[in-house]
C-alpha positions in Angstrom: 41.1 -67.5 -45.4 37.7 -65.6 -45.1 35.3 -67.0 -47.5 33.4 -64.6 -50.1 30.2 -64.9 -48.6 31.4 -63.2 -45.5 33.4 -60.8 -46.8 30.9 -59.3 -49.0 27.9 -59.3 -46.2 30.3 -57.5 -44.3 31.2 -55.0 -47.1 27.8 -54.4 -47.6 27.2 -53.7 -44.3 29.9 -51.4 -43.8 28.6 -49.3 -47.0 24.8 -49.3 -45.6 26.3 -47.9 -42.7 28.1 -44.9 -44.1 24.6 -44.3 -46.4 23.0 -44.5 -43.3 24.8 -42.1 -41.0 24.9 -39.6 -44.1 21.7 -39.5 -43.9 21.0 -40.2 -40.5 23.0 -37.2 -39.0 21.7 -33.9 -40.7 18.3 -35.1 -39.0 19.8 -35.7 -35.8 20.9 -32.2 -35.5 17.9 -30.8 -36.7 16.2 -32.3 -34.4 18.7 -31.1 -31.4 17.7 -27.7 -32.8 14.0 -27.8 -32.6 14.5 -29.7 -29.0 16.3 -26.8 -27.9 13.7 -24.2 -29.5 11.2 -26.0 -27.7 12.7 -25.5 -24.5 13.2 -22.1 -25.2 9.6 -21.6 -25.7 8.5 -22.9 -22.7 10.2 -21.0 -21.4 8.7 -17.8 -22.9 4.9 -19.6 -22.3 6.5 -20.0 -18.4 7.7 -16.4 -18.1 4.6 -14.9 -19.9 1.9 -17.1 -17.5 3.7 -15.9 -14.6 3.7 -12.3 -15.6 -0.3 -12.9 -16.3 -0.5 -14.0 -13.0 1.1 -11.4 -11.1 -1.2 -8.2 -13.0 -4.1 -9.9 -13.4 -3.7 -10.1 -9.2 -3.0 -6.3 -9.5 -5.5 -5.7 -11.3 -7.9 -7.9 -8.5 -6.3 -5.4 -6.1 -6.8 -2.2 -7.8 -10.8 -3.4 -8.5 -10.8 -3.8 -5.0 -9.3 -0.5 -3.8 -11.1 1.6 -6.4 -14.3 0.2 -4.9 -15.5 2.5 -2.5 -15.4 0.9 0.8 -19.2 1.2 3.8 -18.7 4.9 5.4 -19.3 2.4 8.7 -16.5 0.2 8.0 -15.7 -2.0 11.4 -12.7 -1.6 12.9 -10.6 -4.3 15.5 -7.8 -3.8 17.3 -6.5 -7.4 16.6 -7.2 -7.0 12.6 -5.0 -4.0 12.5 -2.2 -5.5 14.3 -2.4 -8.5 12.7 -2.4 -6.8 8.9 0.6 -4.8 10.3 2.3 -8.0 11.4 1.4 -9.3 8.0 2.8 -6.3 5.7 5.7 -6.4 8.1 5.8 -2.7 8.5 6.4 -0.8 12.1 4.0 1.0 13.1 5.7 4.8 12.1 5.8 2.9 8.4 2.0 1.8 8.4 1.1 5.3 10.3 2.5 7.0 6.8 0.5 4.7 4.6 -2.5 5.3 6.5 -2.3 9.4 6.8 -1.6 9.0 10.9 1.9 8.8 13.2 3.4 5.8 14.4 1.9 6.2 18.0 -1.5 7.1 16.7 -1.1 3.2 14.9 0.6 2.3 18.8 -2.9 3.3 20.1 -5.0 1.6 17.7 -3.8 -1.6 18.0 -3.8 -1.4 21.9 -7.3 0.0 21.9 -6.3 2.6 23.6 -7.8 5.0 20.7 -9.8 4.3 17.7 -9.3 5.7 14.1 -11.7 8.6 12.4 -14.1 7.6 9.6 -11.6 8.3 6.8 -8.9 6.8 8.1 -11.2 3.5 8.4 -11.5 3.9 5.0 -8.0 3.7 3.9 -7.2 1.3 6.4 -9.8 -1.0 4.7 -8.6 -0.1 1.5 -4.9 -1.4 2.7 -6.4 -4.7 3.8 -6.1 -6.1 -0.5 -2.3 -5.1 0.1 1.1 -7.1 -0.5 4.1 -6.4 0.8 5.5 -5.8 -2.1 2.9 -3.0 -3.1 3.0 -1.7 0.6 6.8 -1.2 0.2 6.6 0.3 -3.1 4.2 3.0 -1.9 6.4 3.6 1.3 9.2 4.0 -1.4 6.8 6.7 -4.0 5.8 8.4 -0.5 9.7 9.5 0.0 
């Protein structure tokens, strides 16, 4: 037979236990709710820094383009094909972008030919360009 001593320290622990998870347990799922809007948030603070990102580099770009570039802008062979190679175009696609045909882009790169002043100036205008952009404007061209 249990003694009263033990019986009693263990019926008061079982009642500190029930005032204790009564209380305990609206708290805990509070705080499961603010963990989740916290995650949610950073989220939002993630999303919204990488949107920053992305058009404050547009807006680099279109400083860069806006700027007028040297009437006497240099011109190499080996830039052009390697901005080409860069935007992934062909050479019919970049000849559109730049106001020329495909085999006018052909002789350019080959050194065959070399482009007029003005279309120096767009090709350094395209150098800032992404291949995303480059794409797009292909795409608002057609």
């Amino acid at each position: 037979m249990p003694n009263l001593s033990s019986v009693l320290k263990s019926e008061i622990t079982r009642l500190a236990r029930k005032e204790i998870k009564g209380a305990v347990d609206p708290l805990r799922k509070a705080n499961a709710g603010y963990r989740r809007d916290v995650a949610e948030l950073k989220r939002q603070v993630a999303a919204l820094q990488r949107e920053l990102k992305s058009a404050s580099k547009g807006a680099k770009r279109a400083v860069a383009t806006d700027e007028a570039p040297k009437a006497n802008t240099r011109f190499v062979a080996k830039g052009l094909k390697s901005l080409r190679a860069r935007l992934g175009l062909s050479a019919a696609d970049f000849g559109r972008l730049v106001g020329a045909s495909g085999q006018s882009v052909y002789n350019w790169e080959t050194g065959k030919a070399v482009p007029r002043a003005g279309q120096r100036e767009t090709l350094a205008a395209l150098r800032g360009l992404g291949k995303r952009e480059a794409v797009q404007r292909l795409e608002s061209m057609s």
